[in-house]
DSSP file (Angstrom, degrees, kcal/mol; ACC not computed):
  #  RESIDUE AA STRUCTURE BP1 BP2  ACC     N-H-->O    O-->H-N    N-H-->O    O-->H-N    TCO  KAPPA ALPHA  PHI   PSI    X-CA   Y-CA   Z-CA
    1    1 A X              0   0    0      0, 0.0     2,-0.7     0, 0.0     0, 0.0   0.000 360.0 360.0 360.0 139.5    6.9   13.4    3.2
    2    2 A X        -     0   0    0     38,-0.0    86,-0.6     1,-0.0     2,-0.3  -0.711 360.0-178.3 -80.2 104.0    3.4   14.5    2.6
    3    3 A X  E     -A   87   0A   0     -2,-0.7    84,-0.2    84,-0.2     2,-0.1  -0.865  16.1-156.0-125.5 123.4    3.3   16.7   -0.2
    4    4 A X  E     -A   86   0A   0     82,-2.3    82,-1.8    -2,-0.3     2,-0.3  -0.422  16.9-147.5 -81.4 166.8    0.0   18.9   -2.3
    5    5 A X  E     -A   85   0A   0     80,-0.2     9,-2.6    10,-0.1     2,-0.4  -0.987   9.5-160.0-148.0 163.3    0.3   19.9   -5.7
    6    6 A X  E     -AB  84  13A   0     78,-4.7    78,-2.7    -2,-0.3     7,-0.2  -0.866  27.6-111.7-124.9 152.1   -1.0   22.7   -7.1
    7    7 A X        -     0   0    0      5,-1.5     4,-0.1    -2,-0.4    76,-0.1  -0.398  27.2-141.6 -72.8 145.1   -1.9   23.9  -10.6
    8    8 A X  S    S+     0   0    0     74,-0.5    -1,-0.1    -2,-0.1    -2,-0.0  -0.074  96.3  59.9 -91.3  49.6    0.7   26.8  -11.4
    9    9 A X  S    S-     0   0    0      3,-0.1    -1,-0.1    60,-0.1    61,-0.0   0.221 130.2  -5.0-109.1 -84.0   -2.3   28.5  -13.1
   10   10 A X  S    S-     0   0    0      2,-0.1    -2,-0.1    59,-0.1    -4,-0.0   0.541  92.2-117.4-109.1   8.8   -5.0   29.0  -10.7
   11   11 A X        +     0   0    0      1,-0.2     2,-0.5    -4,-0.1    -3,-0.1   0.939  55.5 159.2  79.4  23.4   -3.4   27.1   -7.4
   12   12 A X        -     0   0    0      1,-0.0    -5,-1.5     2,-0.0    -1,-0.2  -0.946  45.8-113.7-101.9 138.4   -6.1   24.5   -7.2
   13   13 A X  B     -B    6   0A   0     -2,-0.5    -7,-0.2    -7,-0.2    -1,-0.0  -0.175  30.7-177.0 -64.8 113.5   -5.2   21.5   -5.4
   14   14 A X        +     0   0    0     -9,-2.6     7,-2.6    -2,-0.1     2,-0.5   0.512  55.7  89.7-113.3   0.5   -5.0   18.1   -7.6
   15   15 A X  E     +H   20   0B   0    -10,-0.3     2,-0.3     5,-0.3     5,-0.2  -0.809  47.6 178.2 -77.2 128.1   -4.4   15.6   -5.2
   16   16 A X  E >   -H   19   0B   0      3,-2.2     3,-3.2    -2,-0.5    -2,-0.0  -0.803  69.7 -27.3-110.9 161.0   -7.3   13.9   -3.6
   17   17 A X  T 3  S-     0   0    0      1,-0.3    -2,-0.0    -2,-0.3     3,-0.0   0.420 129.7 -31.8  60.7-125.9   -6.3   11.1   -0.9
   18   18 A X  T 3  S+     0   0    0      1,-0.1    21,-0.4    -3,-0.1    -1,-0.3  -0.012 122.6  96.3-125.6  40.7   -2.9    9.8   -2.1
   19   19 A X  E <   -H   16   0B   0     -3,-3.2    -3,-2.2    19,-0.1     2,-0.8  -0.906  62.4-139.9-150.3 144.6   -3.7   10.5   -6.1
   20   20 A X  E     -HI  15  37B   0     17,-1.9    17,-3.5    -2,-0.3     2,-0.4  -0.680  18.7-151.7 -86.1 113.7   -3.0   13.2   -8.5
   21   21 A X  E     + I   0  36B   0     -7,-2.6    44,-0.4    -2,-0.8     2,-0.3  -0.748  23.1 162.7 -83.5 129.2   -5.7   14.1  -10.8
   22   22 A X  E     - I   0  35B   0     13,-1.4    13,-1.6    -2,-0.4     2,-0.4  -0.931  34.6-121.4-134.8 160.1   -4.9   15.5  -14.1
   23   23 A X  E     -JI  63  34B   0     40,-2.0    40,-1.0    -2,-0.3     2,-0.4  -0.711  34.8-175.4 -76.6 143.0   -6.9   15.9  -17.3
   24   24 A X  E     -JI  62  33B   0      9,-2.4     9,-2.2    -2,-0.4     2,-0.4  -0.934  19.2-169.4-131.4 157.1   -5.5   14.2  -20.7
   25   25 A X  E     -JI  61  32B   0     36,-1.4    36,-1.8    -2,-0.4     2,-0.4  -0.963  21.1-133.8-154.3 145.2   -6.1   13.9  -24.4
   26   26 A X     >  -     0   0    0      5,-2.3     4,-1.0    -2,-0.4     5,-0.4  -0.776   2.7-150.4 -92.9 133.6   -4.4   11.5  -26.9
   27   27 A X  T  4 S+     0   0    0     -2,-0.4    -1,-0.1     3,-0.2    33,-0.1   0.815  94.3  39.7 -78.4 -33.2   -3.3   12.6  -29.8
   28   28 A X  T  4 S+     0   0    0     25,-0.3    -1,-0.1     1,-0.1    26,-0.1   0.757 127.2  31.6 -89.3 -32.7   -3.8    9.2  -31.8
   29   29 A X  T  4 S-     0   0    0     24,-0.3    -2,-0.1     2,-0.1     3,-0.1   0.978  94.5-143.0 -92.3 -31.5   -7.2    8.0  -30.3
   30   30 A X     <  +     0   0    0     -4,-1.0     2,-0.4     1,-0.4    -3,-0.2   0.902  55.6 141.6  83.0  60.4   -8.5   12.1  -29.8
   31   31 A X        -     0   0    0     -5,-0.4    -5,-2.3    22,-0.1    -1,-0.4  -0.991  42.8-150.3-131.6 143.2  -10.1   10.6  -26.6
   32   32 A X  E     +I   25   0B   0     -2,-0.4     2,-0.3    -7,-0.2    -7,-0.2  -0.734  29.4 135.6-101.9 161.2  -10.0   12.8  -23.3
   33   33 A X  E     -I   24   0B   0     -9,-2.2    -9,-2.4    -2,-0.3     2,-0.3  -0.920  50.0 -73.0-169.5-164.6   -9.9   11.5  -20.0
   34   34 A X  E     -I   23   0B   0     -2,-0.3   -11,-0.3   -11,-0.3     2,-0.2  -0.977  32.8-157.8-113.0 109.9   -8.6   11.5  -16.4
   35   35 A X  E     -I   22   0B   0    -13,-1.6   -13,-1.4    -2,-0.3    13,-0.1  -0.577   7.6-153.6 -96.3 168.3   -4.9   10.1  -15.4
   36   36 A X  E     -I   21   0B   0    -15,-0.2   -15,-0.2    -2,-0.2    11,-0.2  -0.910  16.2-172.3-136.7  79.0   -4.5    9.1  -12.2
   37   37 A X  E     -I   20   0B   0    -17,-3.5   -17,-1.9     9,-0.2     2,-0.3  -0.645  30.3-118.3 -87.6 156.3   -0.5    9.4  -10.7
   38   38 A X        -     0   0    0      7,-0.8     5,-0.2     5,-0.5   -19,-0.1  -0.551  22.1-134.7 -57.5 138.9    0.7    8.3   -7.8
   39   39 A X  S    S+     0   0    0    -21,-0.4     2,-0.5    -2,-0.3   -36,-0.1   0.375  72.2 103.8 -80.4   4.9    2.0   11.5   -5.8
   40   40 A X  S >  S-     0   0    0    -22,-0.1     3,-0.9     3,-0.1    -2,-0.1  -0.700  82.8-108.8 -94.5 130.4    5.4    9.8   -4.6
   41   41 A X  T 3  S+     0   0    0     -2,-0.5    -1,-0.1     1,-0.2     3,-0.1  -0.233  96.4  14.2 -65.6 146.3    8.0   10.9   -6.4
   42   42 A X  T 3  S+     0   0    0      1,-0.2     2,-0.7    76,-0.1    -1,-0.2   0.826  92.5 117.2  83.7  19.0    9.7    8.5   -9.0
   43   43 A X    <   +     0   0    0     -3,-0.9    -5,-0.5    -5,-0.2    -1,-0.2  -0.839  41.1 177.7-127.6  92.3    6.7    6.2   -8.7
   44   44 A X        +     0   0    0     -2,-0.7    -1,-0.1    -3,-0.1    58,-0.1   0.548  27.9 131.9 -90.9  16.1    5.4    6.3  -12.2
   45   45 A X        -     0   0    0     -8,-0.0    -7,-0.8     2,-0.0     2,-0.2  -0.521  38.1-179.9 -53.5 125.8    2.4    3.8  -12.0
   46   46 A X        -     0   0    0     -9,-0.2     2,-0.2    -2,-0.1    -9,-0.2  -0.641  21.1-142.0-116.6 169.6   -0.7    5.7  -13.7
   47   47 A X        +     0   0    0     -2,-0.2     2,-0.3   -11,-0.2   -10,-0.1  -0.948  23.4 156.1 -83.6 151.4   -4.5    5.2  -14.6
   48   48 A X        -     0   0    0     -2,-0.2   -13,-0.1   -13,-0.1     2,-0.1  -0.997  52.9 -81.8-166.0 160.6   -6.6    6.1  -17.5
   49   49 A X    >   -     0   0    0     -2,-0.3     3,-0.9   -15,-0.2    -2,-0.0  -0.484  40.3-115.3 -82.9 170.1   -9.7    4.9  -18.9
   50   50 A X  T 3  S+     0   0    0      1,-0.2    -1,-0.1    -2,-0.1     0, 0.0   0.897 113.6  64.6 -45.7 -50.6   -9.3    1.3  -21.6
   51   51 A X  T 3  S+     0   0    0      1,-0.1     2,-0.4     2,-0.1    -1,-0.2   0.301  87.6  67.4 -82.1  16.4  -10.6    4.0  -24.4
   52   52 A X  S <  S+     0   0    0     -3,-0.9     2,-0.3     2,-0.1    -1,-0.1  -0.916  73.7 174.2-115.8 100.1   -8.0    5.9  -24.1
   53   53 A X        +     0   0    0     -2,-0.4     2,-0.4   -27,-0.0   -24,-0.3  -0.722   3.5 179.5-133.7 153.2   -4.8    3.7  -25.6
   54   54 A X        -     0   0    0     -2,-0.3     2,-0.3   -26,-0.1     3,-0.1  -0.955  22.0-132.2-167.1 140.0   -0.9    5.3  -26.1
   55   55 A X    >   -     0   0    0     -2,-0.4     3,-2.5     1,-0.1    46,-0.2  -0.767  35.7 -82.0 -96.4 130.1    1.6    3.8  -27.2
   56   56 A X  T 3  S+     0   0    0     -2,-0.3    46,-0.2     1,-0.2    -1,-0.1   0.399 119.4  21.8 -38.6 122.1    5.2    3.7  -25.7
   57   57 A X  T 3  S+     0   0    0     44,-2.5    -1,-0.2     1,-0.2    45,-0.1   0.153  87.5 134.3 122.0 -45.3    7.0    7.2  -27.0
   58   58 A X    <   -     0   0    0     -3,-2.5    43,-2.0    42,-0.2     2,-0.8  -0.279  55.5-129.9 -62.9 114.7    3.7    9.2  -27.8
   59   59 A X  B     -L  100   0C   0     41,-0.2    41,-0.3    -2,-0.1     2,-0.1  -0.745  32.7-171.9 -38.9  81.4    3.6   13.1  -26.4
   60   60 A X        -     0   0    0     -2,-0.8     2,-0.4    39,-0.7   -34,-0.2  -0.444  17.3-122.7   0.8 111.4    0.3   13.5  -24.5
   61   61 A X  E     -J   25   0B   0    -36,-1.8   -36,-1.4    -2,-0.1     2,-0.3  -0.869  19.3-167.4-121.7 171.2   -1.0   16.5  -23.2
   62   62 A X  E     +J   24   0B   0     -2,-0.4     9,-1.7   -38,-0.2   -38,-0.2  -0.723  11.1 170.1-135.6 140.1   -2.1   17.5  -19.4
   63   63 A X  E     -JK  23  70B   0    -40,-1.0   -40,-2.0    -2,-0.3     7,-0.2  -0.902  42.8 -81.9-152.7 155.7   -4.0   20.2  -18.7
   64   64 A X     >  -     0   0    0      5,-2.0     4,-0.8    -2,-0.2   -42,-0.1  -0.186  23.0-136.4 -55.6 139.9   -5.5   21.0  -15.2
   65   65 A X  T  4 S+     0   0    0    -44,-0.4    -1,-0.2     2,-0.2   -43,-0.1   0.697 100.1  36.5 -69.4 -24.5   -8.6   19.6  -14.2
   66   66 A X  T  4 S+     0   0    0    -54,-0.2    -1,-0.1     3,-0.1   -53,-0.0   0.936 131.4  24.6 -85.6 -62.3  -10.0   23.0  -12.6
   67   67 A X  T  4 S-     0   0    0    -55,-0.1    -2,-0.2     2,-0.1     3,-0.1   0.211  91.6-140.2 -90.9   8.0   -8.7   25.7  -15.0
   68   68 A X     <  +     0   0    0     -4,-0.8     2,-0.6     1,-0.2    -3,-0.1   0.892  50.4 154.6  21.2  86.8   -8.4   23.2  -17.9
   69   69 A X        -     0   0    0     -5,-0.1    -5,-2.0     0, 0.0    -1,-0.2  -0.996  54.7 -98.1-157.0 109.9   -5.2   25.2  -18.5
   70   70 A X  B     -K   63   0B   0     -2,-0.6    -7,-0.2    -7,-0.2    -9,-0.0  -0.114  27.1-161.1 -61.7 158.0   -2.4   23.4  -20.4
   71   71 A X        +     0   0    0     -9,-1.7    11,-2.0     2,-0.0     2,-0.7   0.020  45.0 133.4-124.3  23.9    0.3   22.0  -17.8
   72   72 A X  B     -C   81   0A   0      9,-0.2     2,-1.3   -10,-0.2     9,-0.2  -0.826  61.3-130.4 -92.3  98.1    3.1   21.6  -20.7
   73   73 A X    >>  +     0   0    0      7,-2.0     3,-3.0    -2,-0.7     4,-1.8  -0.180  34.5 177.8 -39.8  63.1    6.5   23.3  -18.9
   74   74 A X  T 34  +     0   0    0     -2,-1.3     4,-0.3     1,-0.4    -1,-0.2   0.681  64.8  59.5 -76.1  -3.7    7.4   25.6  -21.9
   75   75 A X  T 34 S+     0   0    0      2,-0.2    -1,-0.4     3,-0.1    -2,-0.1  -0.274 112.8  33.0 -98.9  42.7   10.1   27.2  -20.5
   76   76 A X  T <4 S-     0   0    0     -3,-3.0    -2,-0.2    56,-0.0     2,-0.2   0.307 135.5 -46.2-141.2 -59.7   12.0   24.5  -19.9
   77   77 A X    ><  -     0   0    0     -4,-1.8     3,-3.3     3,-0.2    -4,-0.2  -0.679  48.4-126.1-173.2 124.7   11.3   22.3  -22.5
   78   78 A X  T 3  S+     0   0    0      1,-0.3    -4,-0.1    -4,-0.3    -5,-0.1   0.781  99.8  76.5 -56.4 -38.3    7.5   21.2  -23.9
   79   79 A X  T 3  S+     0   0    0      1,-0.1    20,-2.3    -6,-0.1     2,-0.5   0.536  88.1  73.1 -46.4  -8.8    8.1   17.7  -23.4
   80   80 A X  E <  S- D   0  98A   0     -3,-3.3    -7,-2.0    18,-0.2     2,-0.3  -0.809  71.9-132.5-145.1 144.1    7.6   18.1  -20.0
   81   81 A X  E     -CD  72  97A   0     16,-1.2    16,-1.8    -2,-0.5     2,-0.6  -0.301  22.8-150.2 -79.5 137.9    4.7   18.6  -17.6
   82   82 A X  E     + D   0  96A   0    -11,-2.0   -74,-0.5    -2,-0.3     2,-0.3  -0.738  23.3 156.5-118.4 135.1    4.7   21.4  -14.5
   83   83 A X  E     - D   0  95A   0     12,-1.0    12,-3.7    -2,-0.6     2,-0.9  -0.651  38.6-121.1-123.0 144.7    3.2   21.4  -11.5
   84   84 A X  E     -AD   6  94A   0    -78,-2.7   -78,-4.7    -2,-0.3    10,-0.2  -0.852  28.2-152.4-111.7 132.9    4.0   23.3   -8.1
   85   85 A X  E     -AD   5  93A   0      8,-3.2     8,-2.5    -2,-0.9     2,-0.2  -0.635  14.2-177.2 -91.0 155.3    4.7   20.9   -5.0
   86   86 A X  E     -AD   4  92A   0    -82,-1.8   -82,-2.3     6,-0.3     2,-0.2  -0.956   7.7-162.4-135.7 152.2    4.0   22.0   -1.5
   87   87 A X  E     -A    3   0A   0      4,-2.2   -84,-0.2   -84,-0.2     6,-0.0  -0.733  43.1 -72.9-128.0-171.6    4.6   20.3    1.3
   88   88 A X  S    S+     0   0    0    -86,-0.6     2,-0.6    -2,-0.2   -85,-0.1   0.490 125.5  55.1 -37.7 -42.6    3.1   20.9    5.2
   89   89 A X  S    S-     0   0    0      2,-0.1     2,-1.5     1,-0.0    -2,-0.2  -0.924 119.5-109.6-116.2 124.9    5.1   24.1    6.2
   90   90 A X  S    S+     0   0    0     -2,-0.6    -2,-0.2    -4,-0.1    -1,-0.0  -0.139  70.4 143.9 146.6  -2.3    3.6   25.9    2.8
   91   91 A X        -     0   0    0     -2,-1.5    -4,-2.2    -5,-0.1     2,-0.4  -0.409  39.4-144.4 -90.3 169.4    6.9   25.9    1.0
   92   92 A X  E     +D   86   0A   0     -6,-0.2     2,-0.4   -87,-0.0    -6,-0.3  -0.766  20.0 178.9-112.2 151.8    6.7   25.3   -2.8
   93   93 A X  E     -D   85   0A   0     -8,-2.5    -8,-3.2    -2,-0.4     2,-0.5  -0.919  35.9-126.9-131.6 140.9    9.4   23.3   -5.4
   94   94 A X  E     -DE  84 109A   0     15,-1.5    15,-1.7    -2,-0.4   -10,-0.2  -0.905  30.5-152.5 -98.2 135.4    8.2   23.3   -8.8
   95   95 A X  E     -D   83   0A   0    -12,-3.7   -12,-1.0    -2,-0.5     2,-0.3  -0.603  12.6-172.9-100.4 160.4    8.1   19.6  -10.1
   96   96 A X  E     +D   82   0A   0     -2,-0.2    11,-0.6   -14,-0.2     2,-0.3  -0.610   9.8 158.9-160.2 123.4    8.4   18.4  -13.4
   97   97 A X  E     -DF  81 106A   0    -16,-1.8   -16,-1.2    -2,-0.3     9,-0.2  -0.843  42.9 -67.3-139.8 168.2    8.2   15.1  -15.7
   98   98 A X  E     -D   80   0A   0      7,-0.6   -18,-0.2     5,-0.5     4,-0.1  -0.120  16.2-166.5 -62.3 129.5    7.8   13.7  -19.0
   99   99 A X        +     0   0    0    -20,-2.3   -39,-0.7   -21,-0.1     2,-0.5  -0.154  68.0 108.2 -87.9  34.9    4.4   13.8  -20.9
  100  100 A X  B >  S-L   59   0C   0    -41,-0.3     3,-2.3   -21,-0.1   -41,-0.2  -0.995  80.6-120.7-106.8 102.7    6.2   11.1  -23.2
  101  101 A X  T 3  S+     0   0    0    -43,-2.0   -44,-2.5    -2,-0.5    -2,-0.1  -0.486 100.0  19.1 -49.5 118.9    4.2    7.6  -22.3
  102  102 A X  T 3  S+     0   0    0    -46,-0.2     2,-1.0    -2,-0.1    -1,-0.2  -0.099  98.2 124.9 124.3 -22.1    6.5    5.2  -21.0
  103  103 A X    <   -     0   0    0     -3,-2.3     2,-2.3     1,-0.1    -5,-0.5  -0.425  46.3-153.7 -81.3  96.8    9.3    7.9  -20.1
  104  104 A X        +     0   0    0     -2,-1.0    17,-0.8    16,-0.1     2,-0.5  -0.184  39.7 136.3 -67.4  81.3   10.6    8.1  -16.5
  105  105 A X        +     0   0    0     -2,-2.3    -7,-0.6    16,-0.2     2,-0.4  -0.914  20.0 152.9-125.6 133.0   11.5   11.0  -16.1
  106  106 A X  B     -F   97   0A   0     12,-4.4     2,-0.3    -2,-0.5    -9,-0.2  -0.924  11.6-173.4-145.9 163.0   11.1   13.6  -13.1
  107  107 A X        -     0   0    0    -11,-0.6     2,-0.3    -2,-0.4    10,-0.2  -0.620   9.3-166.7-179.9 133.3   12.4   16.5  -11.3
  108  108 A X        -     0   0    0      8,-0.4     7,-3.4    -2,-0.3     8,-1.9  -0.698  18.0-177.8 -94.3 125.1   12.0   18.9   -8.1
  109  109 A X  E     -EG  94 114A   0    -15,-1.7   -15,-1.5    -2,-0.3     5,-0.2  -0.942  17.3-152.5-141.8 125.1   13.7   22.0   -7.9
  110  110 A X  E >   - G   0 113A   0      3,-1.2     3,-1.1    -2,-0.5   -17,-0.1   0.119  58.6 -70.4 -83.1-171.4   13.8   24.5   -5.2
  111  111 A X  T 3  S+     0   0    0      1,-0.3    -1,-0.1   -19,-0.1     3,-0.1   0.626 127.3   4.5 -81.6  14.0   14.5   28.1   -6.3
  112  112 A X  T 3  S+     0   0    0     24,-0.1    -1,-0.3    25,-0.0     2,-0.3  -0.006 125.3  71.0 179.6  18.1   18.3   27.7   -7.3
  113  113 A X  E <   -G  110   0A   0     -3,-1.1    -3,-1.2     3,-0.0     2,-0.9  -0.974  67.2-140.0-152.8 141.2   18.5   24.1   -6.8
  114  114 A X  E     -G  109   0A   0     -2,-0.3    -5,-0.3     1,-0.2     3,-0.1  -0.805  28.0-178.3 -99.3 166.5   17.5   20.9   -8.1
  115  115 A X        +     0   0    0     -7,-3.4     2,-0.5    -2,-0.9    -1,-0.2   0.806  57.5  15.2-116.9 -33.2   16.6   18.6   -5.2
  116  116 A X        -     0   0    0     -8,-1.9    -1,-0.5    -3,-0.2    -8,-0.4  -0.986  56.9-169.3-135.5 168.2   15.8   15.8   -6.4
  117  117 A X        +     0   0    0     -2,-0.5   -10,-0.2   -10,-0.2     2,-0.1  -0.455  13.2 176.5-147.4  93.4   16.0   13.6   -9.7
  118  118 A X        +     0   0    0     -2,-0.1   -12,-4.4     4,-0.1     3,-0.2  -0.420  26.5  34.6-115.7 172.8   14.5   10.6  -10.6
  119  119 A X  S >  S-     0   0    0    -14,-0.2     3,-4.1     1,-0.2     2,-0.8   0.530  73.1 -84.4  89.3 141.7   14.0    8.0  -13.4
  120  120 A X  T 3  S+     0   0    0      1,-0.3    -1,-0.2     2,-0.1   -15,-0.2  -0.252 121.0  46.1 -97.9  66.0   16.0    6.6  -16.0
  121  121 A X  T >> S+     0   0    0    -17,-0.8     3,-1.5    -2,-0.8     4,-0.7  -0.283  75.7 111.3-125.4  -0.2   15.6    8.9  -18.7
  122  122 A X  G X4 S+     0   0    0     -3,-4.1     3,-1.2   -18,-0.5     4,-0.5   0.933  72.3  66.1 -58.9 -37.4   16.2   12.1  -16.4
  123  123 A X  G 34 S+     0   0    0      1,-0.3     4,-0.5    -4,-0.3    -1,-0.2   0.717  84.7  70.9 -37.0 -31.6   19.6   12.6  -18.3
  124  124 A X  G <4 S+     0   0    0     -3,-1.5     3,-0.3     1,-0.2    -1,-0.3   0.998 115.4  20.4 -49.3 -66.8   17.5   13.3  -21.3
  125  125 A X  S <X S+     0   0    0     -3,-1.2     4,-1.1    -4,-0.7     3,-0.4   0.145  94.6 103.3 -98.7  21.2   16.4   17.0  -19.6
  126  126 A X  H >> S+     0   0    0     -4,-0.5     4,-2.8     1,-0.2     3,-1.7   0.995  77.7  57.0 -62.6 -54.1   19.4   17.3  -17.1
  127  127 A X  H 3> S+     0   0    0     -4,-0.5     4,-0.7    -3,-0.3    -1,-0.2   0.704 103.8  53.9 -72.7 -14.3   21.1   19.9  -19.4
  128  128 A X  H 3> S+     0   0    0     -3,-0.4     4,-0.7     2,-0.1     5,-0.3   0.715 109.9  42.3-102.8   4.8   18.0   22.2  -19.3
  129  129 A X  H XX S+     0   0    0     -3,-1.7     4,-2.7    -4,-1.1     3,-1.3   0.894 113.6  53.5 -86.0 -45.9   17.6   22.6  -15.7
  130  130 A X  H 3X S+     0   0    0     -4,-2.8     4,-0.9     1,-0.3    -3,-0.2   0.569 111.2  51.0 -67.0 -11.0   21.4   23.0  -15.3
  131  131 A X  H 3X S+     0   0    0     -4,-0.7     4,-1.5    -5,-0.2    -1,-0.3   0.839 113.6  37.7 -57.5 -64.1   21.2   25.6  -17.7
  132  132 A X  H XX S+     0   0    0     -3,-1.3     3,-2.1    -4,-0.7     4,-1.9   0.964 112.8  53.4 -69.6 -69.8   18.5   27.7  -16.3
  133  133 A X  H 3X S+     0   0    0     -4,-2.7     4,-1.5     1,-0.3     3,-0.5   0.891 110.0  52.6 -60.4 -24.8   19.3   27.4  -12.7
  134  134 A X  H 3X S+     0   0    0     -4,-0.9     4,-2.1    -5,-0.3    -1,-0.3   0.971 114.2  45.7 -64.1 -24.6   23.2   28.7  -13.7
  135  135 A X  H << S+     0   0    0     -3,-2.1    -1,-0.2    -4,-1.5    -2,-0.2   0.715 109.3  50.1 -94.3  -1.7   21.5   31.4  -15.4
  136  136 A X  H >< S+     0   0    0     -4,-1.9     3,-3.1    -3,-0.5    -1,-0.2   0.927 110.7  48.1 -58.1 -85.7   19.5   32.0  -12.7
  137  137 A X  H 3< S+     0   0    0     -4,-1.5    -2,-0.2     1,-0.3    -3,-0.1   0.739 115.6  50.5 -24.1 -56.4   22.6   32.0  -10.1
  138  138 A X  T 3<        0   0    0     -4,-2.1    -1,-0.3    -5,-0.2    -3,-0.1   0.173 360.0 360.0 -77.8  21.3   24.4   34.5  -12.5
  139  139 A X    <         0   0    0     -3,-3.1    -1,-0.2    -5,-0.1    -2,-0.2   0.486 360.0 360.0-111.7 360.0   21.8   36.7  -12.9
């Protein structure tokens, strides 16, 4: 399914064609740049320029391209970036995966549900969505 995504800060549209543009900086080289994700979920193939180098493990951080506006999911857990999906008929899932290079992890969750979950390191953050959405449910 053909799916936008939008900065949850000012709602501007980071997909161009069939890739999600995000802003970056390395913590070890200090170098900023431009990833490039694939939009599918569970498809973690990126781009970035050569001058930019990380090493498997290293925390990253993403910030929006528009509002330059960090994208680090701090109520859930900092380790991981968030972004709001939309798909055709307007409705939104908030998405979310690892800013840890090399970590596959992702996950879409509707307002009291997760809906999907992929990669094999999602077990890593399982226990803080299932956490929030019961305390969502019981609230």
């Amino acid at each position: 399914m053909e799916m936008n995504y939008l900065c949850p800060h000012c709602r501007a549209q980071l997909k161009i064609d069939n890739e999600l543009i995000l802003t970056i900086k390395s913590h070890k080289t200090k170098h900023n740049g431009l990833l490039i994700l694939d939009p599918q979920v569970g498809n973690y193939s990126l781009r970035y320029h050569e001058t930019i180098d990380f090493e498997k493990g290293e925390e990253f951080d993403i910030y929006c391209p528009i509002c330059f506006k960090e994208l680090k999911a701090k109520k859930v857990n900092p380790k991981l970036l968030y972004l709001i999906m939309q798909n055709k008929q307007g409705e939104e899932f908030e998405i979310y995966f690892s800013r840890i290079f090399g970590e596959h992890s992702t996950f879409v969750l509707s307002h009291d549900n997760i809906i999907e979950r992929k990669g094999e390191d999602a077990s890593t953050y399982y226990n803080y969505f299932s956490a929030r959405l019961k305390q969502a449910i019981n609230s």
